[in-house]
N, CA, C and O atoms as CSV, one atom per row, in Angstrom:
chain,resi,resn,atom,element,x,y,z
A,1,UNK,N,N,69.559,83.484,162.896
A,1,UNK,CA,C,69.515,83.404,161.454
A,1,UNK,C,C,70.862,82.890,160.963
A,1,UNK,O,O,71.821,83.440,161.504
A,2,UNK,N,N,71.026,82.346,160.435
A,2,UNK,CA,C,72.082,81.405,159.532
A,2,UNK,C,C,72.046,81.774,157.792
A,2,UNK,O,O,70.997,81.722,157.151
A,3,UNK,N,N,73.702,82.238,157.036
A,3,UNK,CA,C,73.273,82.211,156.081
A,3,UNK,C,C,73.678,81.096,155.171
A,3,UNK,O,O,74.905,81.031,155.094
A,4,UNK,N,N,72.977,80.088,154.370
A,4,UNK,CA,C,73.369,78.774,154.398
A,4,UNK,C,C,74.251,78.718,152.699
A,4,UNK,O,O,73.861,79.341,151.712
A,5,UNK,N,N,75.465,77.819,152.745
A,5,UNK,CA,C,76.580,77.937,151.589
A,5,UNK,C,C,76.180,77.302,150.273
A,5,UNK,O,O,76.139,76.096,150.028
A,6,UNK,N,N,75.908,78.254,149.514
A,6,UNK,CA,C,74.663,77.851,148.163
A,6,UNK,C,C,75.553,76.121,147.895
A,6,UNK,O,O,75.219,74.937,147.939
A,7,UNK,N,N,76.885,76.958,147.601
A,7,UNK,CA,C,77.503,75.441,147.214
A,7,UNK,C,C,77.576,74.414,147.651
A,7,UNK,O,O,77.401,73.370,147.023
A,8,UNK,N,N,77.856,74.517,148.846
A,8,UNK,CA,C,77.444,73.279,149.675
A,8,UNK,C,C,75.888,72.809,149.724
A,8,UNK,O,O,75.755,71.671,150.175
A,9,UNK,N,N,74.737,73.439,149.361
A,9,UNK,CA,C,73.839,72.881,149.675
A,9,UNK,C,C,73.599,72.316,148.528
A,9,UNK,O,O,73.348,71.111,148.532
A,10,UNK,N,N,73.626,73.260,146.919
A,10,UNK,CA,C,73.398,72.436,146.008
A,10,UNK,C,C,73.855,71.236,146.010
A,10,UNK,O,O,73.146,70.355,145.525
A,11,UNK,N,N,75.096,70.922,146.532
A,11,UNK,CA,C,76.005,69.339,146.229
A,11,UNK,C,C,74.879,68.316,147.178
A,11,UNK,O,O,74.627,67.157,146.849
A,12,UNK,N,N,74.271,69.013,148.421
A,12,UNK,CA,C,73.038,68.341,149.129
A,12,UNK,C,C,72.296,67.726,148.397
A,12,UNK,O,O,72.164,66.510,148.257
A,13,UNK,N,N,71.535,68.994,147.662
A,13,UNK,CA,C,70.333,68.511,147.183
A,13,UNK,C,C,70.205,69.113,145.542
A,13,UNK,O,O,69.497,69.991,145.048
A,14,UNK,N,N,71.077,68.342,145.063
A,14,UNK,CA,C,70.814,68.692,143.583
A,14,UNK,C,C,69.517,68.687,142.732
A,14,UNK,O,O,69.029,67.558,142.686
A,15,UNK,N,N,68.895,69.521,142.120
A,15,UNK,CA,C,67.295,69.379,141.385
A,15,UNK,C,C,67.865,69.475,140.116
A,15,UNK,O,O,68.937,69.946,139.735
A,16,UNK,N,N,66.566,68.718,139.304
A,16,UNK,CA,C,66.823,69.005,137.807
A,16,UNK,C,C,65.905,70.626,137.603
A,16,UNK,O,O,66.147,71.514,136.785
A,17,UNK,N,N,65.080,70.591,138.408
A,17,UNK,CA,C,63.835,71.769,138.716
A,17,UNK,C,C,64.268,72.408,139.669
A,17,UNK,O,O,64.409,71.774,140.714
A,18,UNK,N,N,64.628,73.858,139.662
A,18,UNK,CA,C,64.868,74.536,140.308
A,18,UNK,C,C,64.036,76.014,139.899
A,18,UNK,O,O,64.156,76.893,139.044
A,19,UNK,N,N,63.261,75.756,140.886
A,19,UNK,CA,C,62.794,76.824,141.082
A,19,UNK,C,C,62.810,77.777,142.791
A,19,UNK,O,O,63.691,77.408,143.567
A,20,UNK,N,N,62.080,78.657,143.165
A,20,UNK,CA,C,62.585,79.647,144.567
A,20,UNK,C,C,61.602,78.824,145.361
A,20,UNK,O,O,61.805,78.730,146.572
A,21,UNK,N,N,60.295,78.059,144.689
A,21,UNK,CA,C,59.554,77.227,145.681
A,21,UNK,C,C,60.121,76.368,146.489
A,21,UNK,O,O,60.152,76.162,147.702
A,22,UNK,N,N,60.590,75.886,145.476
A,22,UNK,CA,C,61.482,74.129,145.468
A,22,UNK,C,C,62.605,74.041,146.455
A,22,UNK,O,O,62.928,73.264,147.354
A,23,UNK,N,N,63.130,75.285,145.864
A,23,UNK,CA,C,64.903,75.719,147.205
A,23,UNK,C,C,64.178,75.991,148.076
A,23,UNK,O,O,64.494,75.442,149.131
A,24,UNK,N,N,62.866,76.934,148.151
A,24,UNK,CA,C,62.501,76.666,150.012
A,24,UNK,C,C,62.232,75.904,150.915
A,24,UNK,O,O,62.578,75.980,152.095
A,25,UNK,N,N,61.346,74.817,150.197
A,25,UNK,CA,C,61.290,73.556,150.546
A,25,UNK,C,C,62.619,72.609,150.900
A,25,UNK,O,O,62.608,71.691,151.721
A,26,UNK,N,N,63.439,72.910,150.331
A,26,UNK,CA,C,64.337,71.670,150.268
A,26,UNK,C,C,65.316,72.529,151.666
A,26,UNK,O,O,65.605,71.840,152.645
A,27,UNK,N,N,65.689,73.807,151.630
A,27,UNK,CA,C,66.315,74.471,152.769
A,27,UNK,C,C,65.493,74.278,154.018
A,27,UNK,O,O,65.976,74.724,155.059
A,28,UNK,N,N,64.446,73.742,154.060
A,28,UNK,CA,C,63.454,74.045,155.325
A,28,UNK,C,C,63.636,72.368,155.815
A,28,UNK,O,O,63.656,71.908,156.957
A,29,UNK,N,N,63.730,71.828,154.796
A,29,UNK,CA,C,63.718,69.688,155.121
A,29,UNK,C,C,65.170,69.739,155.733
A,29,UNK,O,O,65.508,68.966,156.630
A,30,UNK,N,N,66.093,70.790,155.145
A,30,UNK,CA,C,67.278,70.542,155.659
A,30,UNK,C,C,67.688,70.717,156.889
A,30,UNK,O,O,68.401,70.060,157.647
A,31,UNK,N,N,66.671,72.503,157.027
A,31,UNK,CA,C,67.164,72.798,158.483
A,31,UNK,C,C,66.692,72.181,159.446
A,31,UNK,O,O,67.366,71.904,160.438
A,32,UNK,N,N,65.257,71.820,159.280
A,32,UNK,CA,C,64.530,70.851,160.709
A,32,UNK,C,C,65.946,69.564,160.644
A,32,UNK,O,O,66.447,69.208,161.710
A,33,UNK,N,N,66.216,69.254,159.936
A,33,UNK,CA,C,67.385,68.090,159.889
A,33,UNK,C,C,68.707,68.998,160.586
A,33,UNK,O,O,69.705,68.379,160.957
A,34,UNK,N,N,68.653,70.108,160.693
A,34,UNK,CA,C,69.836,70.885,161.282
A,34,UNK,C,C,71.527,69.804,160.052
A,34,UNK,O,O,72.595,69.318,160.425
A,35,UNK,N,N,70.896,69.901,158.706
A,35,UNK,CA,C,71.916,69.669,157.703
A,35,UNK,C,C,72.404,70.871,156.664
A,35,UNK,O,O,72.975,70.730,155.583
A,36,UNK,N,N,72.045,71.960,157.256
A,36,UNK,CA,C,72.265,73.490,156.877
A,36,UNK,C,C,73.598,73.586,156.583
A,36,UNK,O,O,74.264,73.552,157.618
A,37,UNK,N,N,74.163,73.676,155.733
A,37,UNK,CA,C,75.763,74.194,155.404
A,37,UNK,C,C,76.050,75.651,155.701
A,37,UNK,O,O,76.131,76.430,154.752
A,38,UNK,N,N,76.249,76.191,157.260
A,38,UNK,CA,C,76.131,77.400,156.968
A,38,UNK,C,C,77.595,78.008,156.651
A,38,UNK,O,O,78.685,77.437,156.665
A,39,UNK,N,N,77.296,79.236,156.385
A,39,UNK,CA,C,79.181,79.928,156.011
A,39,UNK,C,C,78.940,80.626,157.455
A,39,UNK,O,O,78.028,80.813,158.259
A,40,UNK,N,N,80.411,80.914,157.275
A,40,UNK,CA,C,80.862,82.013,158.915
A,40,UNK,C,C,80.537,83.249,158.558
A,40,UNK,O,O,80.501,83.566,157.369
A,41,UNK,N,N,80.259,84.100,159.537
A,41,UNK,CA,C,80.109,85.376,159.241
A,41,UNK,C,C,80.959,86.242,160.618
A,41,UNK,O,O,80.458,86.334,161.739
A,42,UNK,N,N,82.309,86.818,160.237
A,42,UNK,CA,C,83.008,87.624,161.314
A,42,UNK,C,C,82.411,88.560,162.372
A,42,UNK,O,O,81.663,89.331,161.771
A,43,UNK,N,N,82.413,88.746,163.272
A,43,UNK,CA,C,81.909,89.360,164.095
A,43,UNK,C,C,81.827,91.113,164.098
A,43,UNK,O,O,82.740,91.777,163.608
A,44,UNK,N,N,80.736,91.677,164.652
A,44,UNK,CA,C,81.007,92.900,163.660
A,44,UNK,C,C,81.712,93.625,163.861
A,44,UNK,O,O,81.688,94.554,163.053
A,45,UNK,N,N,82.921,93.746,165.148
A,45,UNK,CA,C,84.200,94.182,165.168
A,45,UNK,C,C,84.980,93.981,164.396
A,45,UNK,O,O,85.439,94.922,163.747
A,46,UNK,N,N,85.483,92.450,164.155
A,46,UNK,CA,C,85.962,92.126,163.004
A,46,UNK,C,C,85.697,92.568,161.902
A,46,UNK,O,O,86.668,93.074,161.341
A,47,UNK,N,N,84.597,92.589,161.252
A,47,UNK,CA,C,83.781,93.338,160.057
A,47,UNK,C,C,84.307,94.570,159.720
A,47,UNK,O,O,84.909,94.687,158.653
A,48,UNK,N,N,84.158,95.582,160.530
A,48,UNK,CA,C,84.501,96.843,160.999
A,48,UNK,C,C,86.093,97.126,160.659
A,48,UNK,O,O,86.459,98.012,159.888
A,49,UNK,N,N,87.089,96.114,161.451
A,49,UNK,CA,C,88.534,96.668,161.186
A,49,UNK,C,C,89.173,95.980,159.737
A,49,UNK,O,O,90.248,96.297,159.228
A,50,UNK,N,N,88.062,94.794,159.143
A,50,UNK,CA,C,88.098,94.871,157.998
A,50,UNK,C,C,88.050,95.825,156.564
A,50,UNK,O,O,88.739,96.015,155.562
A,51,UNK,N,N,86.539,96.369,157.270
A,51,UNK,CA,C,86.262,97.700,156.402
A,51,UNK,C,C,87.177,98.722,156.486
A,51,UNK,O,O,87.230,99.368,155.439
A,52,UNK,N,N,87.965,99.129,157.409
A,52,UNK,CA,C,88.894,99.732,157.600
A,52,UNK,C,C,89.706,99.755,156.883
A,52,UNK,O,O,90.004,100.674,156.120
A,53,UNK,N,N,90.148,98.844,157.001
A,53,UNK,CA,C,91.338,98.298,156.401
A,53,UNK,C,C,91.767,98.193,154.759
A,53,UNK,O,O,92.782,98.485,154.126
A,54,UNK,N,N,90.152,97.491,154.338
A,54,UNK,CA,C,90.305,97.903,152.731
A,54,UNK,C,C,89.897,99.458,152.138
A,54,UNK,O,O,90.104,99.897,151.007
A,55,UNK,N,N,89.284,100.093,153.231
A,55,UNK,CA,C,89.391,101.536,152.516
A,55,UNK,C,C,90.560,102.324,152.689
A,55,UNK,O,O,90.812,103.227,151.892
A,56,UNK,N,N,91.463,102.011,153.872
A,56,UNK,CA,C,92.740,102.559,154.046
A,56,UNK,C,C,93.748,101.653,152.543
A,56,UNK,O,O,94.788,102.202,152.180
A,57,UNK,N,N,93.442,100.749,152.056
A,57,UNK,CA,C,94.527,100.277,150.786
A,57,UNK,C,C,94.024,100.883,149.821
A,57,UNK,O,O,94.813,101.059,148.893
A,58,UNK,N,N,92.362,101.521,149.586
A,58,UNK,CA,C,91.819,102.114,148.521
A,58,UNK,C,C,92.104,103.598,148.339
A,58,UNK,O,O,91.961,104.249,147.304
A,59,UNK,N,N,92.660,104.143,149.887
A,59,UNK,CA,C,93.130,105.432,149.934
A,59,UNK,C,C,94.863,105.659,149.166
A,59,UNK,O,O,95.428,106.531,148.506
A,60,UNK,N,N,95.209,104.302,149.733
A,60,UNK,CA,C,96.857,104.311,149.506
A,60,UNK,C,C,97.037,104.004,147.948
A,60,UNK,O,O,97.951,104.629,147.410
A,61,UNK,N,N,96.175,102.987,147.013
A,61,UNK,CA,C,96.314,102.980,145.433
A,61,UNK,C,C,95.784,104.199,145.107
A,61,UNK,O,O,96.259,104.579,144.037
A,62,UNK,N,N,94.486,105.481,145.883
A,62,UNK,CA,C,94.816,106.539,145.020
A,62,UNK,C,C,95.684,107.516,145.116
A,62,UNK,O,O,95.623,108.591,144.518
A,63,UNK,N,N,96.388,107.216,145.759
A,63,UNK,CA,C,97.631,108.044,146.367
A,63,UNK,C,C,99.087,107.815,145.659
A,63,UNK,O,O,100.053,108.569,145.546
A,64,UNK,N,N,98.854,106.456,145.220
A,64,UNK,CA,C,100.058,106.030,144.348
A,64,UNK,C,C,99.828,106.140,142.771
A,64,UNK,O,O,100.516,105.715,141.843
A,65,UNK,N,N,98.829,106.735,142.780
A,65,UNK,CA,C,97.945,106.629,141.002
A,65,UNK,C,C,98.463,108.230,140.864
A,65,UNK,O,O,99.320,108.555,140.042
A,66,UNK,N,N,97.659,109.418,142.015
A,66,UNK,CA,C,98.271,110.478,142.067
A,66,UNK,C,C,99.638,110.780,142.015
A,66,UNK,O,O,99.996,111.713,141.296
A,67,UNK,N,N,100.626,110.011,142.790
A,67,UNK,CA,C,101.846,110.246,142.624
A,67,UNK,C,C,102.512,110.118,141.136
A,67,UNK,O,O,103.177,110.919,140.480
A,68,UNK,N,N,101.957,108.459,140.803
A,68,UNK,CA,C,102.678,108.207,139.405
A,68,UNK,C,C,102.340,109.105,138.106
A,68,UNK,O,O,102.934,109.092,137.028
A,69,UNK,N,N,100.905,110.116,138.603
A,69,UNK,CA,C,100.514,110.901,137.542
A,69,UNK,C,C,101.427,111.839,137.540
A,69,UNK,O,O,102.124,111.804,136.526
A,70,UNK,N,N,101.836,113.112,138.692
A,70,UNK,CA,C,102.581,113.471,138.845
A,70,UNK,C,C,104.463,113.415,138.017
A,70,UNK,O,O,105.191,114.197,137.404
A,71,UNK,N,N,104.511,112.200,138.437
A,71,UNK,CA,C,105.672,111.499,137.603
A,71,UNK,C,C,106.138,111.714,136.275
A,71,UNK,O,O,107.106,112.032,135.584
A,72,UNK,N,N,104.632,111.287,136.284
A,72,UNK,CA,C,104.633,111.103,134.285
A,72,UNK,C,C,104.686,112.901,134.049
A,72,UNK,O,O,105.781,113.362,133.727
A,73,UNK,N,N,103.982,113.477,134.147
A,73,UNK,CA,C,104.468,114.723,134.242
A,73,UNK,C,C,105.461,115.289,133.732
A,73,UNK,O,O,105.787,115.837,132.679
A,74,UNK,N,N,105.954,114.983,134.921
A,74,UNK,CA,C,107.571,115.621,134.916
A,74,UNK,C,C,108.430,114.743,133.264
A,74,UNK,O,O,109.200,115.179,132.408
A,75,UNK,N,N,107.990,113.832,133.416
A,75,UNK,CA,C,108.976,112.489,132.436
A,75,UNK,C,C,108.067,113.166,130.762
A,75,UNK,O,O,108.641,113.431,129.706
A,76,UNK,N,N,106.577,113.284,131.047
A,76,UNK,CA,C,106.685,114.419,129.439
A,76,UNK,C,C,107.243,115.293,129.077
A,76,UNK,O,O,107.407,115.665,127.915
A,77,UNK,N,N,107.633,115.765,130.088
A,77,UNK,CA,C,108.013,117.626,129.751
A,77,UNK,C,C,109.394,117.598,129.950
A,77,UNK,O,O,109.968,118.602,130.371
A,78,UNK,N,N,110.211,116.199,129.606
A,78,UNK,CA,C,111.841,116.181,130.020
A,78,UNK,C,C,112.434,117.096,131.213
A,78,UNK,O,O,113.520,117.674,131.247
A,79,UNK,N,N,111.257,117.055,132.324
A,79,UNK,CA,C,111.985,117.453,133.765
A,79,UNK,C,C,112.800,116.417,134.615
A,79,UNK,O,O,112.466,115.442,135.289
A,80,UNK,N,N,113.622,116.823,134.412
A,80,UNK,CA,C,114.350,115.338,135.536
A,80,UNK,C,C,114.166,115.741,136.852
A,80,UNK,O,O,114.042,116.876,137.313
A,81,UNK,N,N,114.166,114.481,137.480
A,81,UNK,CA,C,113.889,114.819,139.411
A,81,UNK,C,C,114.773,114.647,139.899
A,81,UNK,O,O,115.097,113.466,140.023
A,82,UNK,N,N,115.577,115.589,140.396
A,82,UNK,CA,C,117.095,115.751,141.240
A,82,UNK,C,C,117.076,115.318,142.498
A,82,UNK,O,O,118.118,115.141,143.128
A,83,UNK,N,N,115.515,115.035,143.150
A,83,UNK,CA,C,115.515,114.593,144.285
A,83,UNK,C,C,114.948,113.268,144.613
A,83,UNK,O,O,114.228,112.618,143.856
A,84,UNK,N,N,115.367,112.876,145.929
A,84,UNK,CA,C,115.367,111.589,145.819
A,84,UNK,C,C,113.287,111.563,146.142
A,84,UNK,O,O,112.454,110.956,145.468
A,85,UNK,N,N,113.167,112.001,146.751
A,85,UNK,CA,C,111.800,112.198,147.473
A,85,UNK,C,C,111.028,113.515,146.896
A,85,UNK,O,O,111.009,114.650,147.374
A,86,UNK,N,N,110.514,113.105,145.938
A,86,UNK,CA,C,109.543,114.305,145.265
A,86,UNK,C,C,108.453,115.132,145.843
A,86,UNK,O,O,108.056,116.268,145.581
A,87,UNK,N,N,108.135,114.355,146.590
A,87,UNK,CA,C,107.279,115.102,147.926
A,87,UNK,C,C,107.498,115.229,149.257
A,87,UNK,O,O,106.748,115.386,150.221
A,88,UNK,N,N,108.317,115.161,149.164
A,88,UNK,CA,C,109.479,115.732,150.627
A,88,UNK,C,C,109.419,117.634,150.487
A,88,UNK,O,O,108.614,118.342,149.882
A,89,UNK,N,N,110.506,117.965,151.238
A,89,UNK,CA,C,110.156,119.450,151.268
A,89,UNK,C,C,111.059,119.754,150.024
A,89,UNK,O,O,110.354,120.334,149.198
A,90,UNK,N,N,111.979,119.639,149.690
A,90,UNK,CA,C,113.062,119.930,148.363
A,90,UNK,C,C,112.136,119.790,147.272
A,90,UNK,O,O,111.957,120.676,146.436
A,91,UNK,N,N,111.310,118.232,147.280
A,91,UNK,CA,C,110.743,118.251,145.931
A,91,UNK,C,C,109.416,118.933,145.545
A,91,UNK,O,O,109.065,119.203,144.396
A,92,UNK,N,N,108.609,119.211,146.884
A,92,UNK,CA,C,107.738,120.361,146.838
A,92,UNK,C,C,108.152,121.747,146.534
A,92,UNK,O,O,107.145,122.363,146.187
A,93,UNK,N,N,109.080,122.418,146.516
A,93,UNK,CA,C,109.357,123.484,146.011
A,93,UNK,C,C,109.691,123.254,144.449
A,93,UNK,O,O,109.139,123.831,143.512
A,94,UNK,N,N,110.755,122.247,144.370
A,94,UNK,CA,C,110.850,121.889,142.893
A,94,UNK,C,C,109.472,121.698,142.169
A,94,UNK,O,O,109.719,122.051,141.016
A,95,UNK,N,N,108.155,121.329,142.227
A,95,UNK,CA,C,106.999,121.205,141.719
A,95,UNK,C,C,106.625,122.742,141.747
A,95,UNK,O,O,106.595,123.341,140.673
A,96,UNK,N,N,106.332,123.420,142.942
A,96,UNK,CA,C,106.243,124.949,143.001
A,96,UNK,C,C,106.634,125.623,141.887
A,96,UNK,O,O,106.073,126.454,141.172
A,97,UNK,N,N,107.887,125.019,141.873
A,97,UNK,CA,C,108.897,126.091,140.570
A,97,UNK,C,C,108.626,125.499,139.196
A,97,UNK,O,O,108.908,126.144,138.186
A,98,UNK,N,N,108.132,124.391,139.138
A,98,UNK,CA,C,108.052,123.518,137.851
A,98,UNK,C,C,107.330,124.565,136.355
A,98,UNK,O,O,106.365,125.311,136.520
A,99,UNK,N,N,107.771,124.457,135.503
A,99,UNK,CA,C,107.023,125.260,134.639
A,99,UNK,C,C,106.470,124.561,133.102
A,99,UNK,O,O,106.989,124.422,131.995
A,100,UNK,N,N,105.334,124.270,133.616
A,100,UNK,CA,C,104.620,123.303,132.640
A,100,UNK,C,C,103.463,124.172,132.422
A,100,UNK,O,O,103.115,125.104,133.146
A,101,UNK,N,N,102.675,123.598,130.901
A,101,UNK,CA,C,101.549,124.273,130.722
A,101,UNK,C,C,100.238,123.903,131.188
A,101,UNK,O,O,100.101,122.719,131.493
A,102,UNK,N,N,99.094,124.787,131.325
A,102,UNK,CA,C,98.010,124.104,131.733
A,102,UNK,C,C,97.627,123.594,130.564
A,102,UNK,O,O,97.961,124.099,129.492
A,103,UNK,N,N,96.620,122.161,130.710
A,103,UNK,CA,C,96.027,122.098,131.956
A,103,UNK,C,C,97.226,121.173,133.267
A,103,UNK,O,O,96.998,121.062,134.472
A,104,UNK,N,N,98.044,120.819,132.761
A,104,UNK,CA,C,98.914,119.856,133.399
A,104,UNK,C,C,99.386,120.586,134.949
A,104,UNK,O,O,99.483,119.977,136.014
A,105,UNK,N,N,99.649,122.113,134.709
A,105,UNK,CA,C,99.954,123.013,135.717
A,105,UNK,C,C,99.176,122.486,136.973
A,105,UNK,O,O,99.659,122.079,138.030
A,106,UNK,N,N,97.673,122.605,136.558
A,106,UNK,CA,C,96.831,122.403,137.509
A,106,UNK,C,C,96.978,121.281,137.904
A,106,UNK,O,O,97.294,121.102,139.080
A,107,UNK,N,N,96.782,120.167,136.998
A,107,UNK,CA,C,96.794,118.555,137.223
A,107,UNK,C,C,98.219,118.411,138.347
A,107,UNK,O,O,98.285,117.531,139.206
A,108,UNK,N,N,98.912,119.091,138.199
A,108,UNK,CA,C,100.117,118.868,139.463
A,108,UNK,C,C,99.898,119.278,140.400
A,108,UNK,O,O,100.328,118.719,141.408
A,109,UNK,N,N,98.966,120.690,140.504
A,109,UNK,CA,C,98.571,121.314,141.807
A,109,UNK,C,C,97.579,120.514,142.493
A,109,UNK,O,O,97.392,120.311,143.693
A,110,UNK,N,N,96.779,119.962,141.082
A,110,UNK,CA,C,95.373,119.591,142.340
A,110,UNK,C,C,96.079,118.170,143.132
A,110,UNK,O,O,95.902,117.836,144.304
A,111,UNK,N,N,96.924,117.474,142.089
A,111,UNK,CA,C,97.219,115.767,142.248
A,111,UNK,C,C,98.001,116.180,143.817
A,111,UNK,O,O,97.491,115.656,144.807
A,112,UNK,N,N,99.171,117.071,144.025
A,112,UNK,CA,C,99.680,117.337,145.370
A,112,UNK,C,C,99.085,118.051,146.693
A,112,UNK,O,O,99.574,118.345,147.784
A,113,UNK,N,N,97.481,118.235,145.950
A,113,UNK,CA,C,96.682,118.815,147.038
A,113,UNK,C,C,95.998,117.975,147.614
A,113,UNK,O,O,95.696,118.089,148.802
A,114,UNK,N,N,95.472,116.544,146.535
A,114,UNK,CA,C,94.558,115.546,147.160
A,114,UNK,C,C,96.089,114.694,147.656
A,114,UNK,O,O,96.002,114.390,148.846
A,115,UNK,N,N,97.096,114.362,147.186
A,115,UNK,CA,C,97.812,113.569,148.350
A,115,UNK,C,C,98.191,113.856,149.834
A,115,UNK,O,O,98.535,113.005,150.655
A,116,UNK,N,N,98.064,115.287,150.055
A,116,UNK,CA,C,98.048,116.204,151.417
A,116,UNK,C,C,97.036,115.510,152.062
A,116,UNK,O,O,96.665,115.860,153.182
């Protein structure tokens, strides 16, 4: 099975009539002609450490969304961060000790529980 490159084929066989009959016909004249534009399709290993890969960057932007919420936090409630690394072990106790109101209290607990 081949999946064939719309764009490239329209530039083939341009219709003023396009209908799903018409494109079958005209994909079927093409392929016995083996004039099929097909696209590549990665192999499904490849596929695989792809998928990987963009859910590991989808893990890491919510991880940096959590952090910067965190942030802001601190930057409403005129807490300054004395440390260089806020989630290091120094700045985890400093959050521990932090004294903000809920609901924000929580919003810091849960935001440093889902970056764990």
């Amino acid at each position: 099975m081949e999946i064939a490159d719309a764009q490239k084929v329209k530039g083939l066989a341009p219709l003023a009539c396009k209908t799903d009959r018409i494109d079958s016909m005209v994909l079927a004249v093409l392929s016995q002609r083996d004039l099929v534009p097909a696209i590549w399709l990665p192999a499904p290993h490849i596929r695989e450490e792809r998928e990987l890969a963009r859910f590991r960057l989808h893990l890491v932007k919510h991880k940096t969304a959590l952090k910067n919420r965190v942030h802001s936090t601190l930057i409403n409630f005129g807490r300054a961060c004395p440390v260089t690394d806020l989630f290091g072990t120094k700045g985890r106790r400093l959050l521990e000790r932090l004294k903000v109101p809920e609901p924000w209290r929580s919003n810091v607990t849960a935001s440093v529980w889902l970056i764990d």
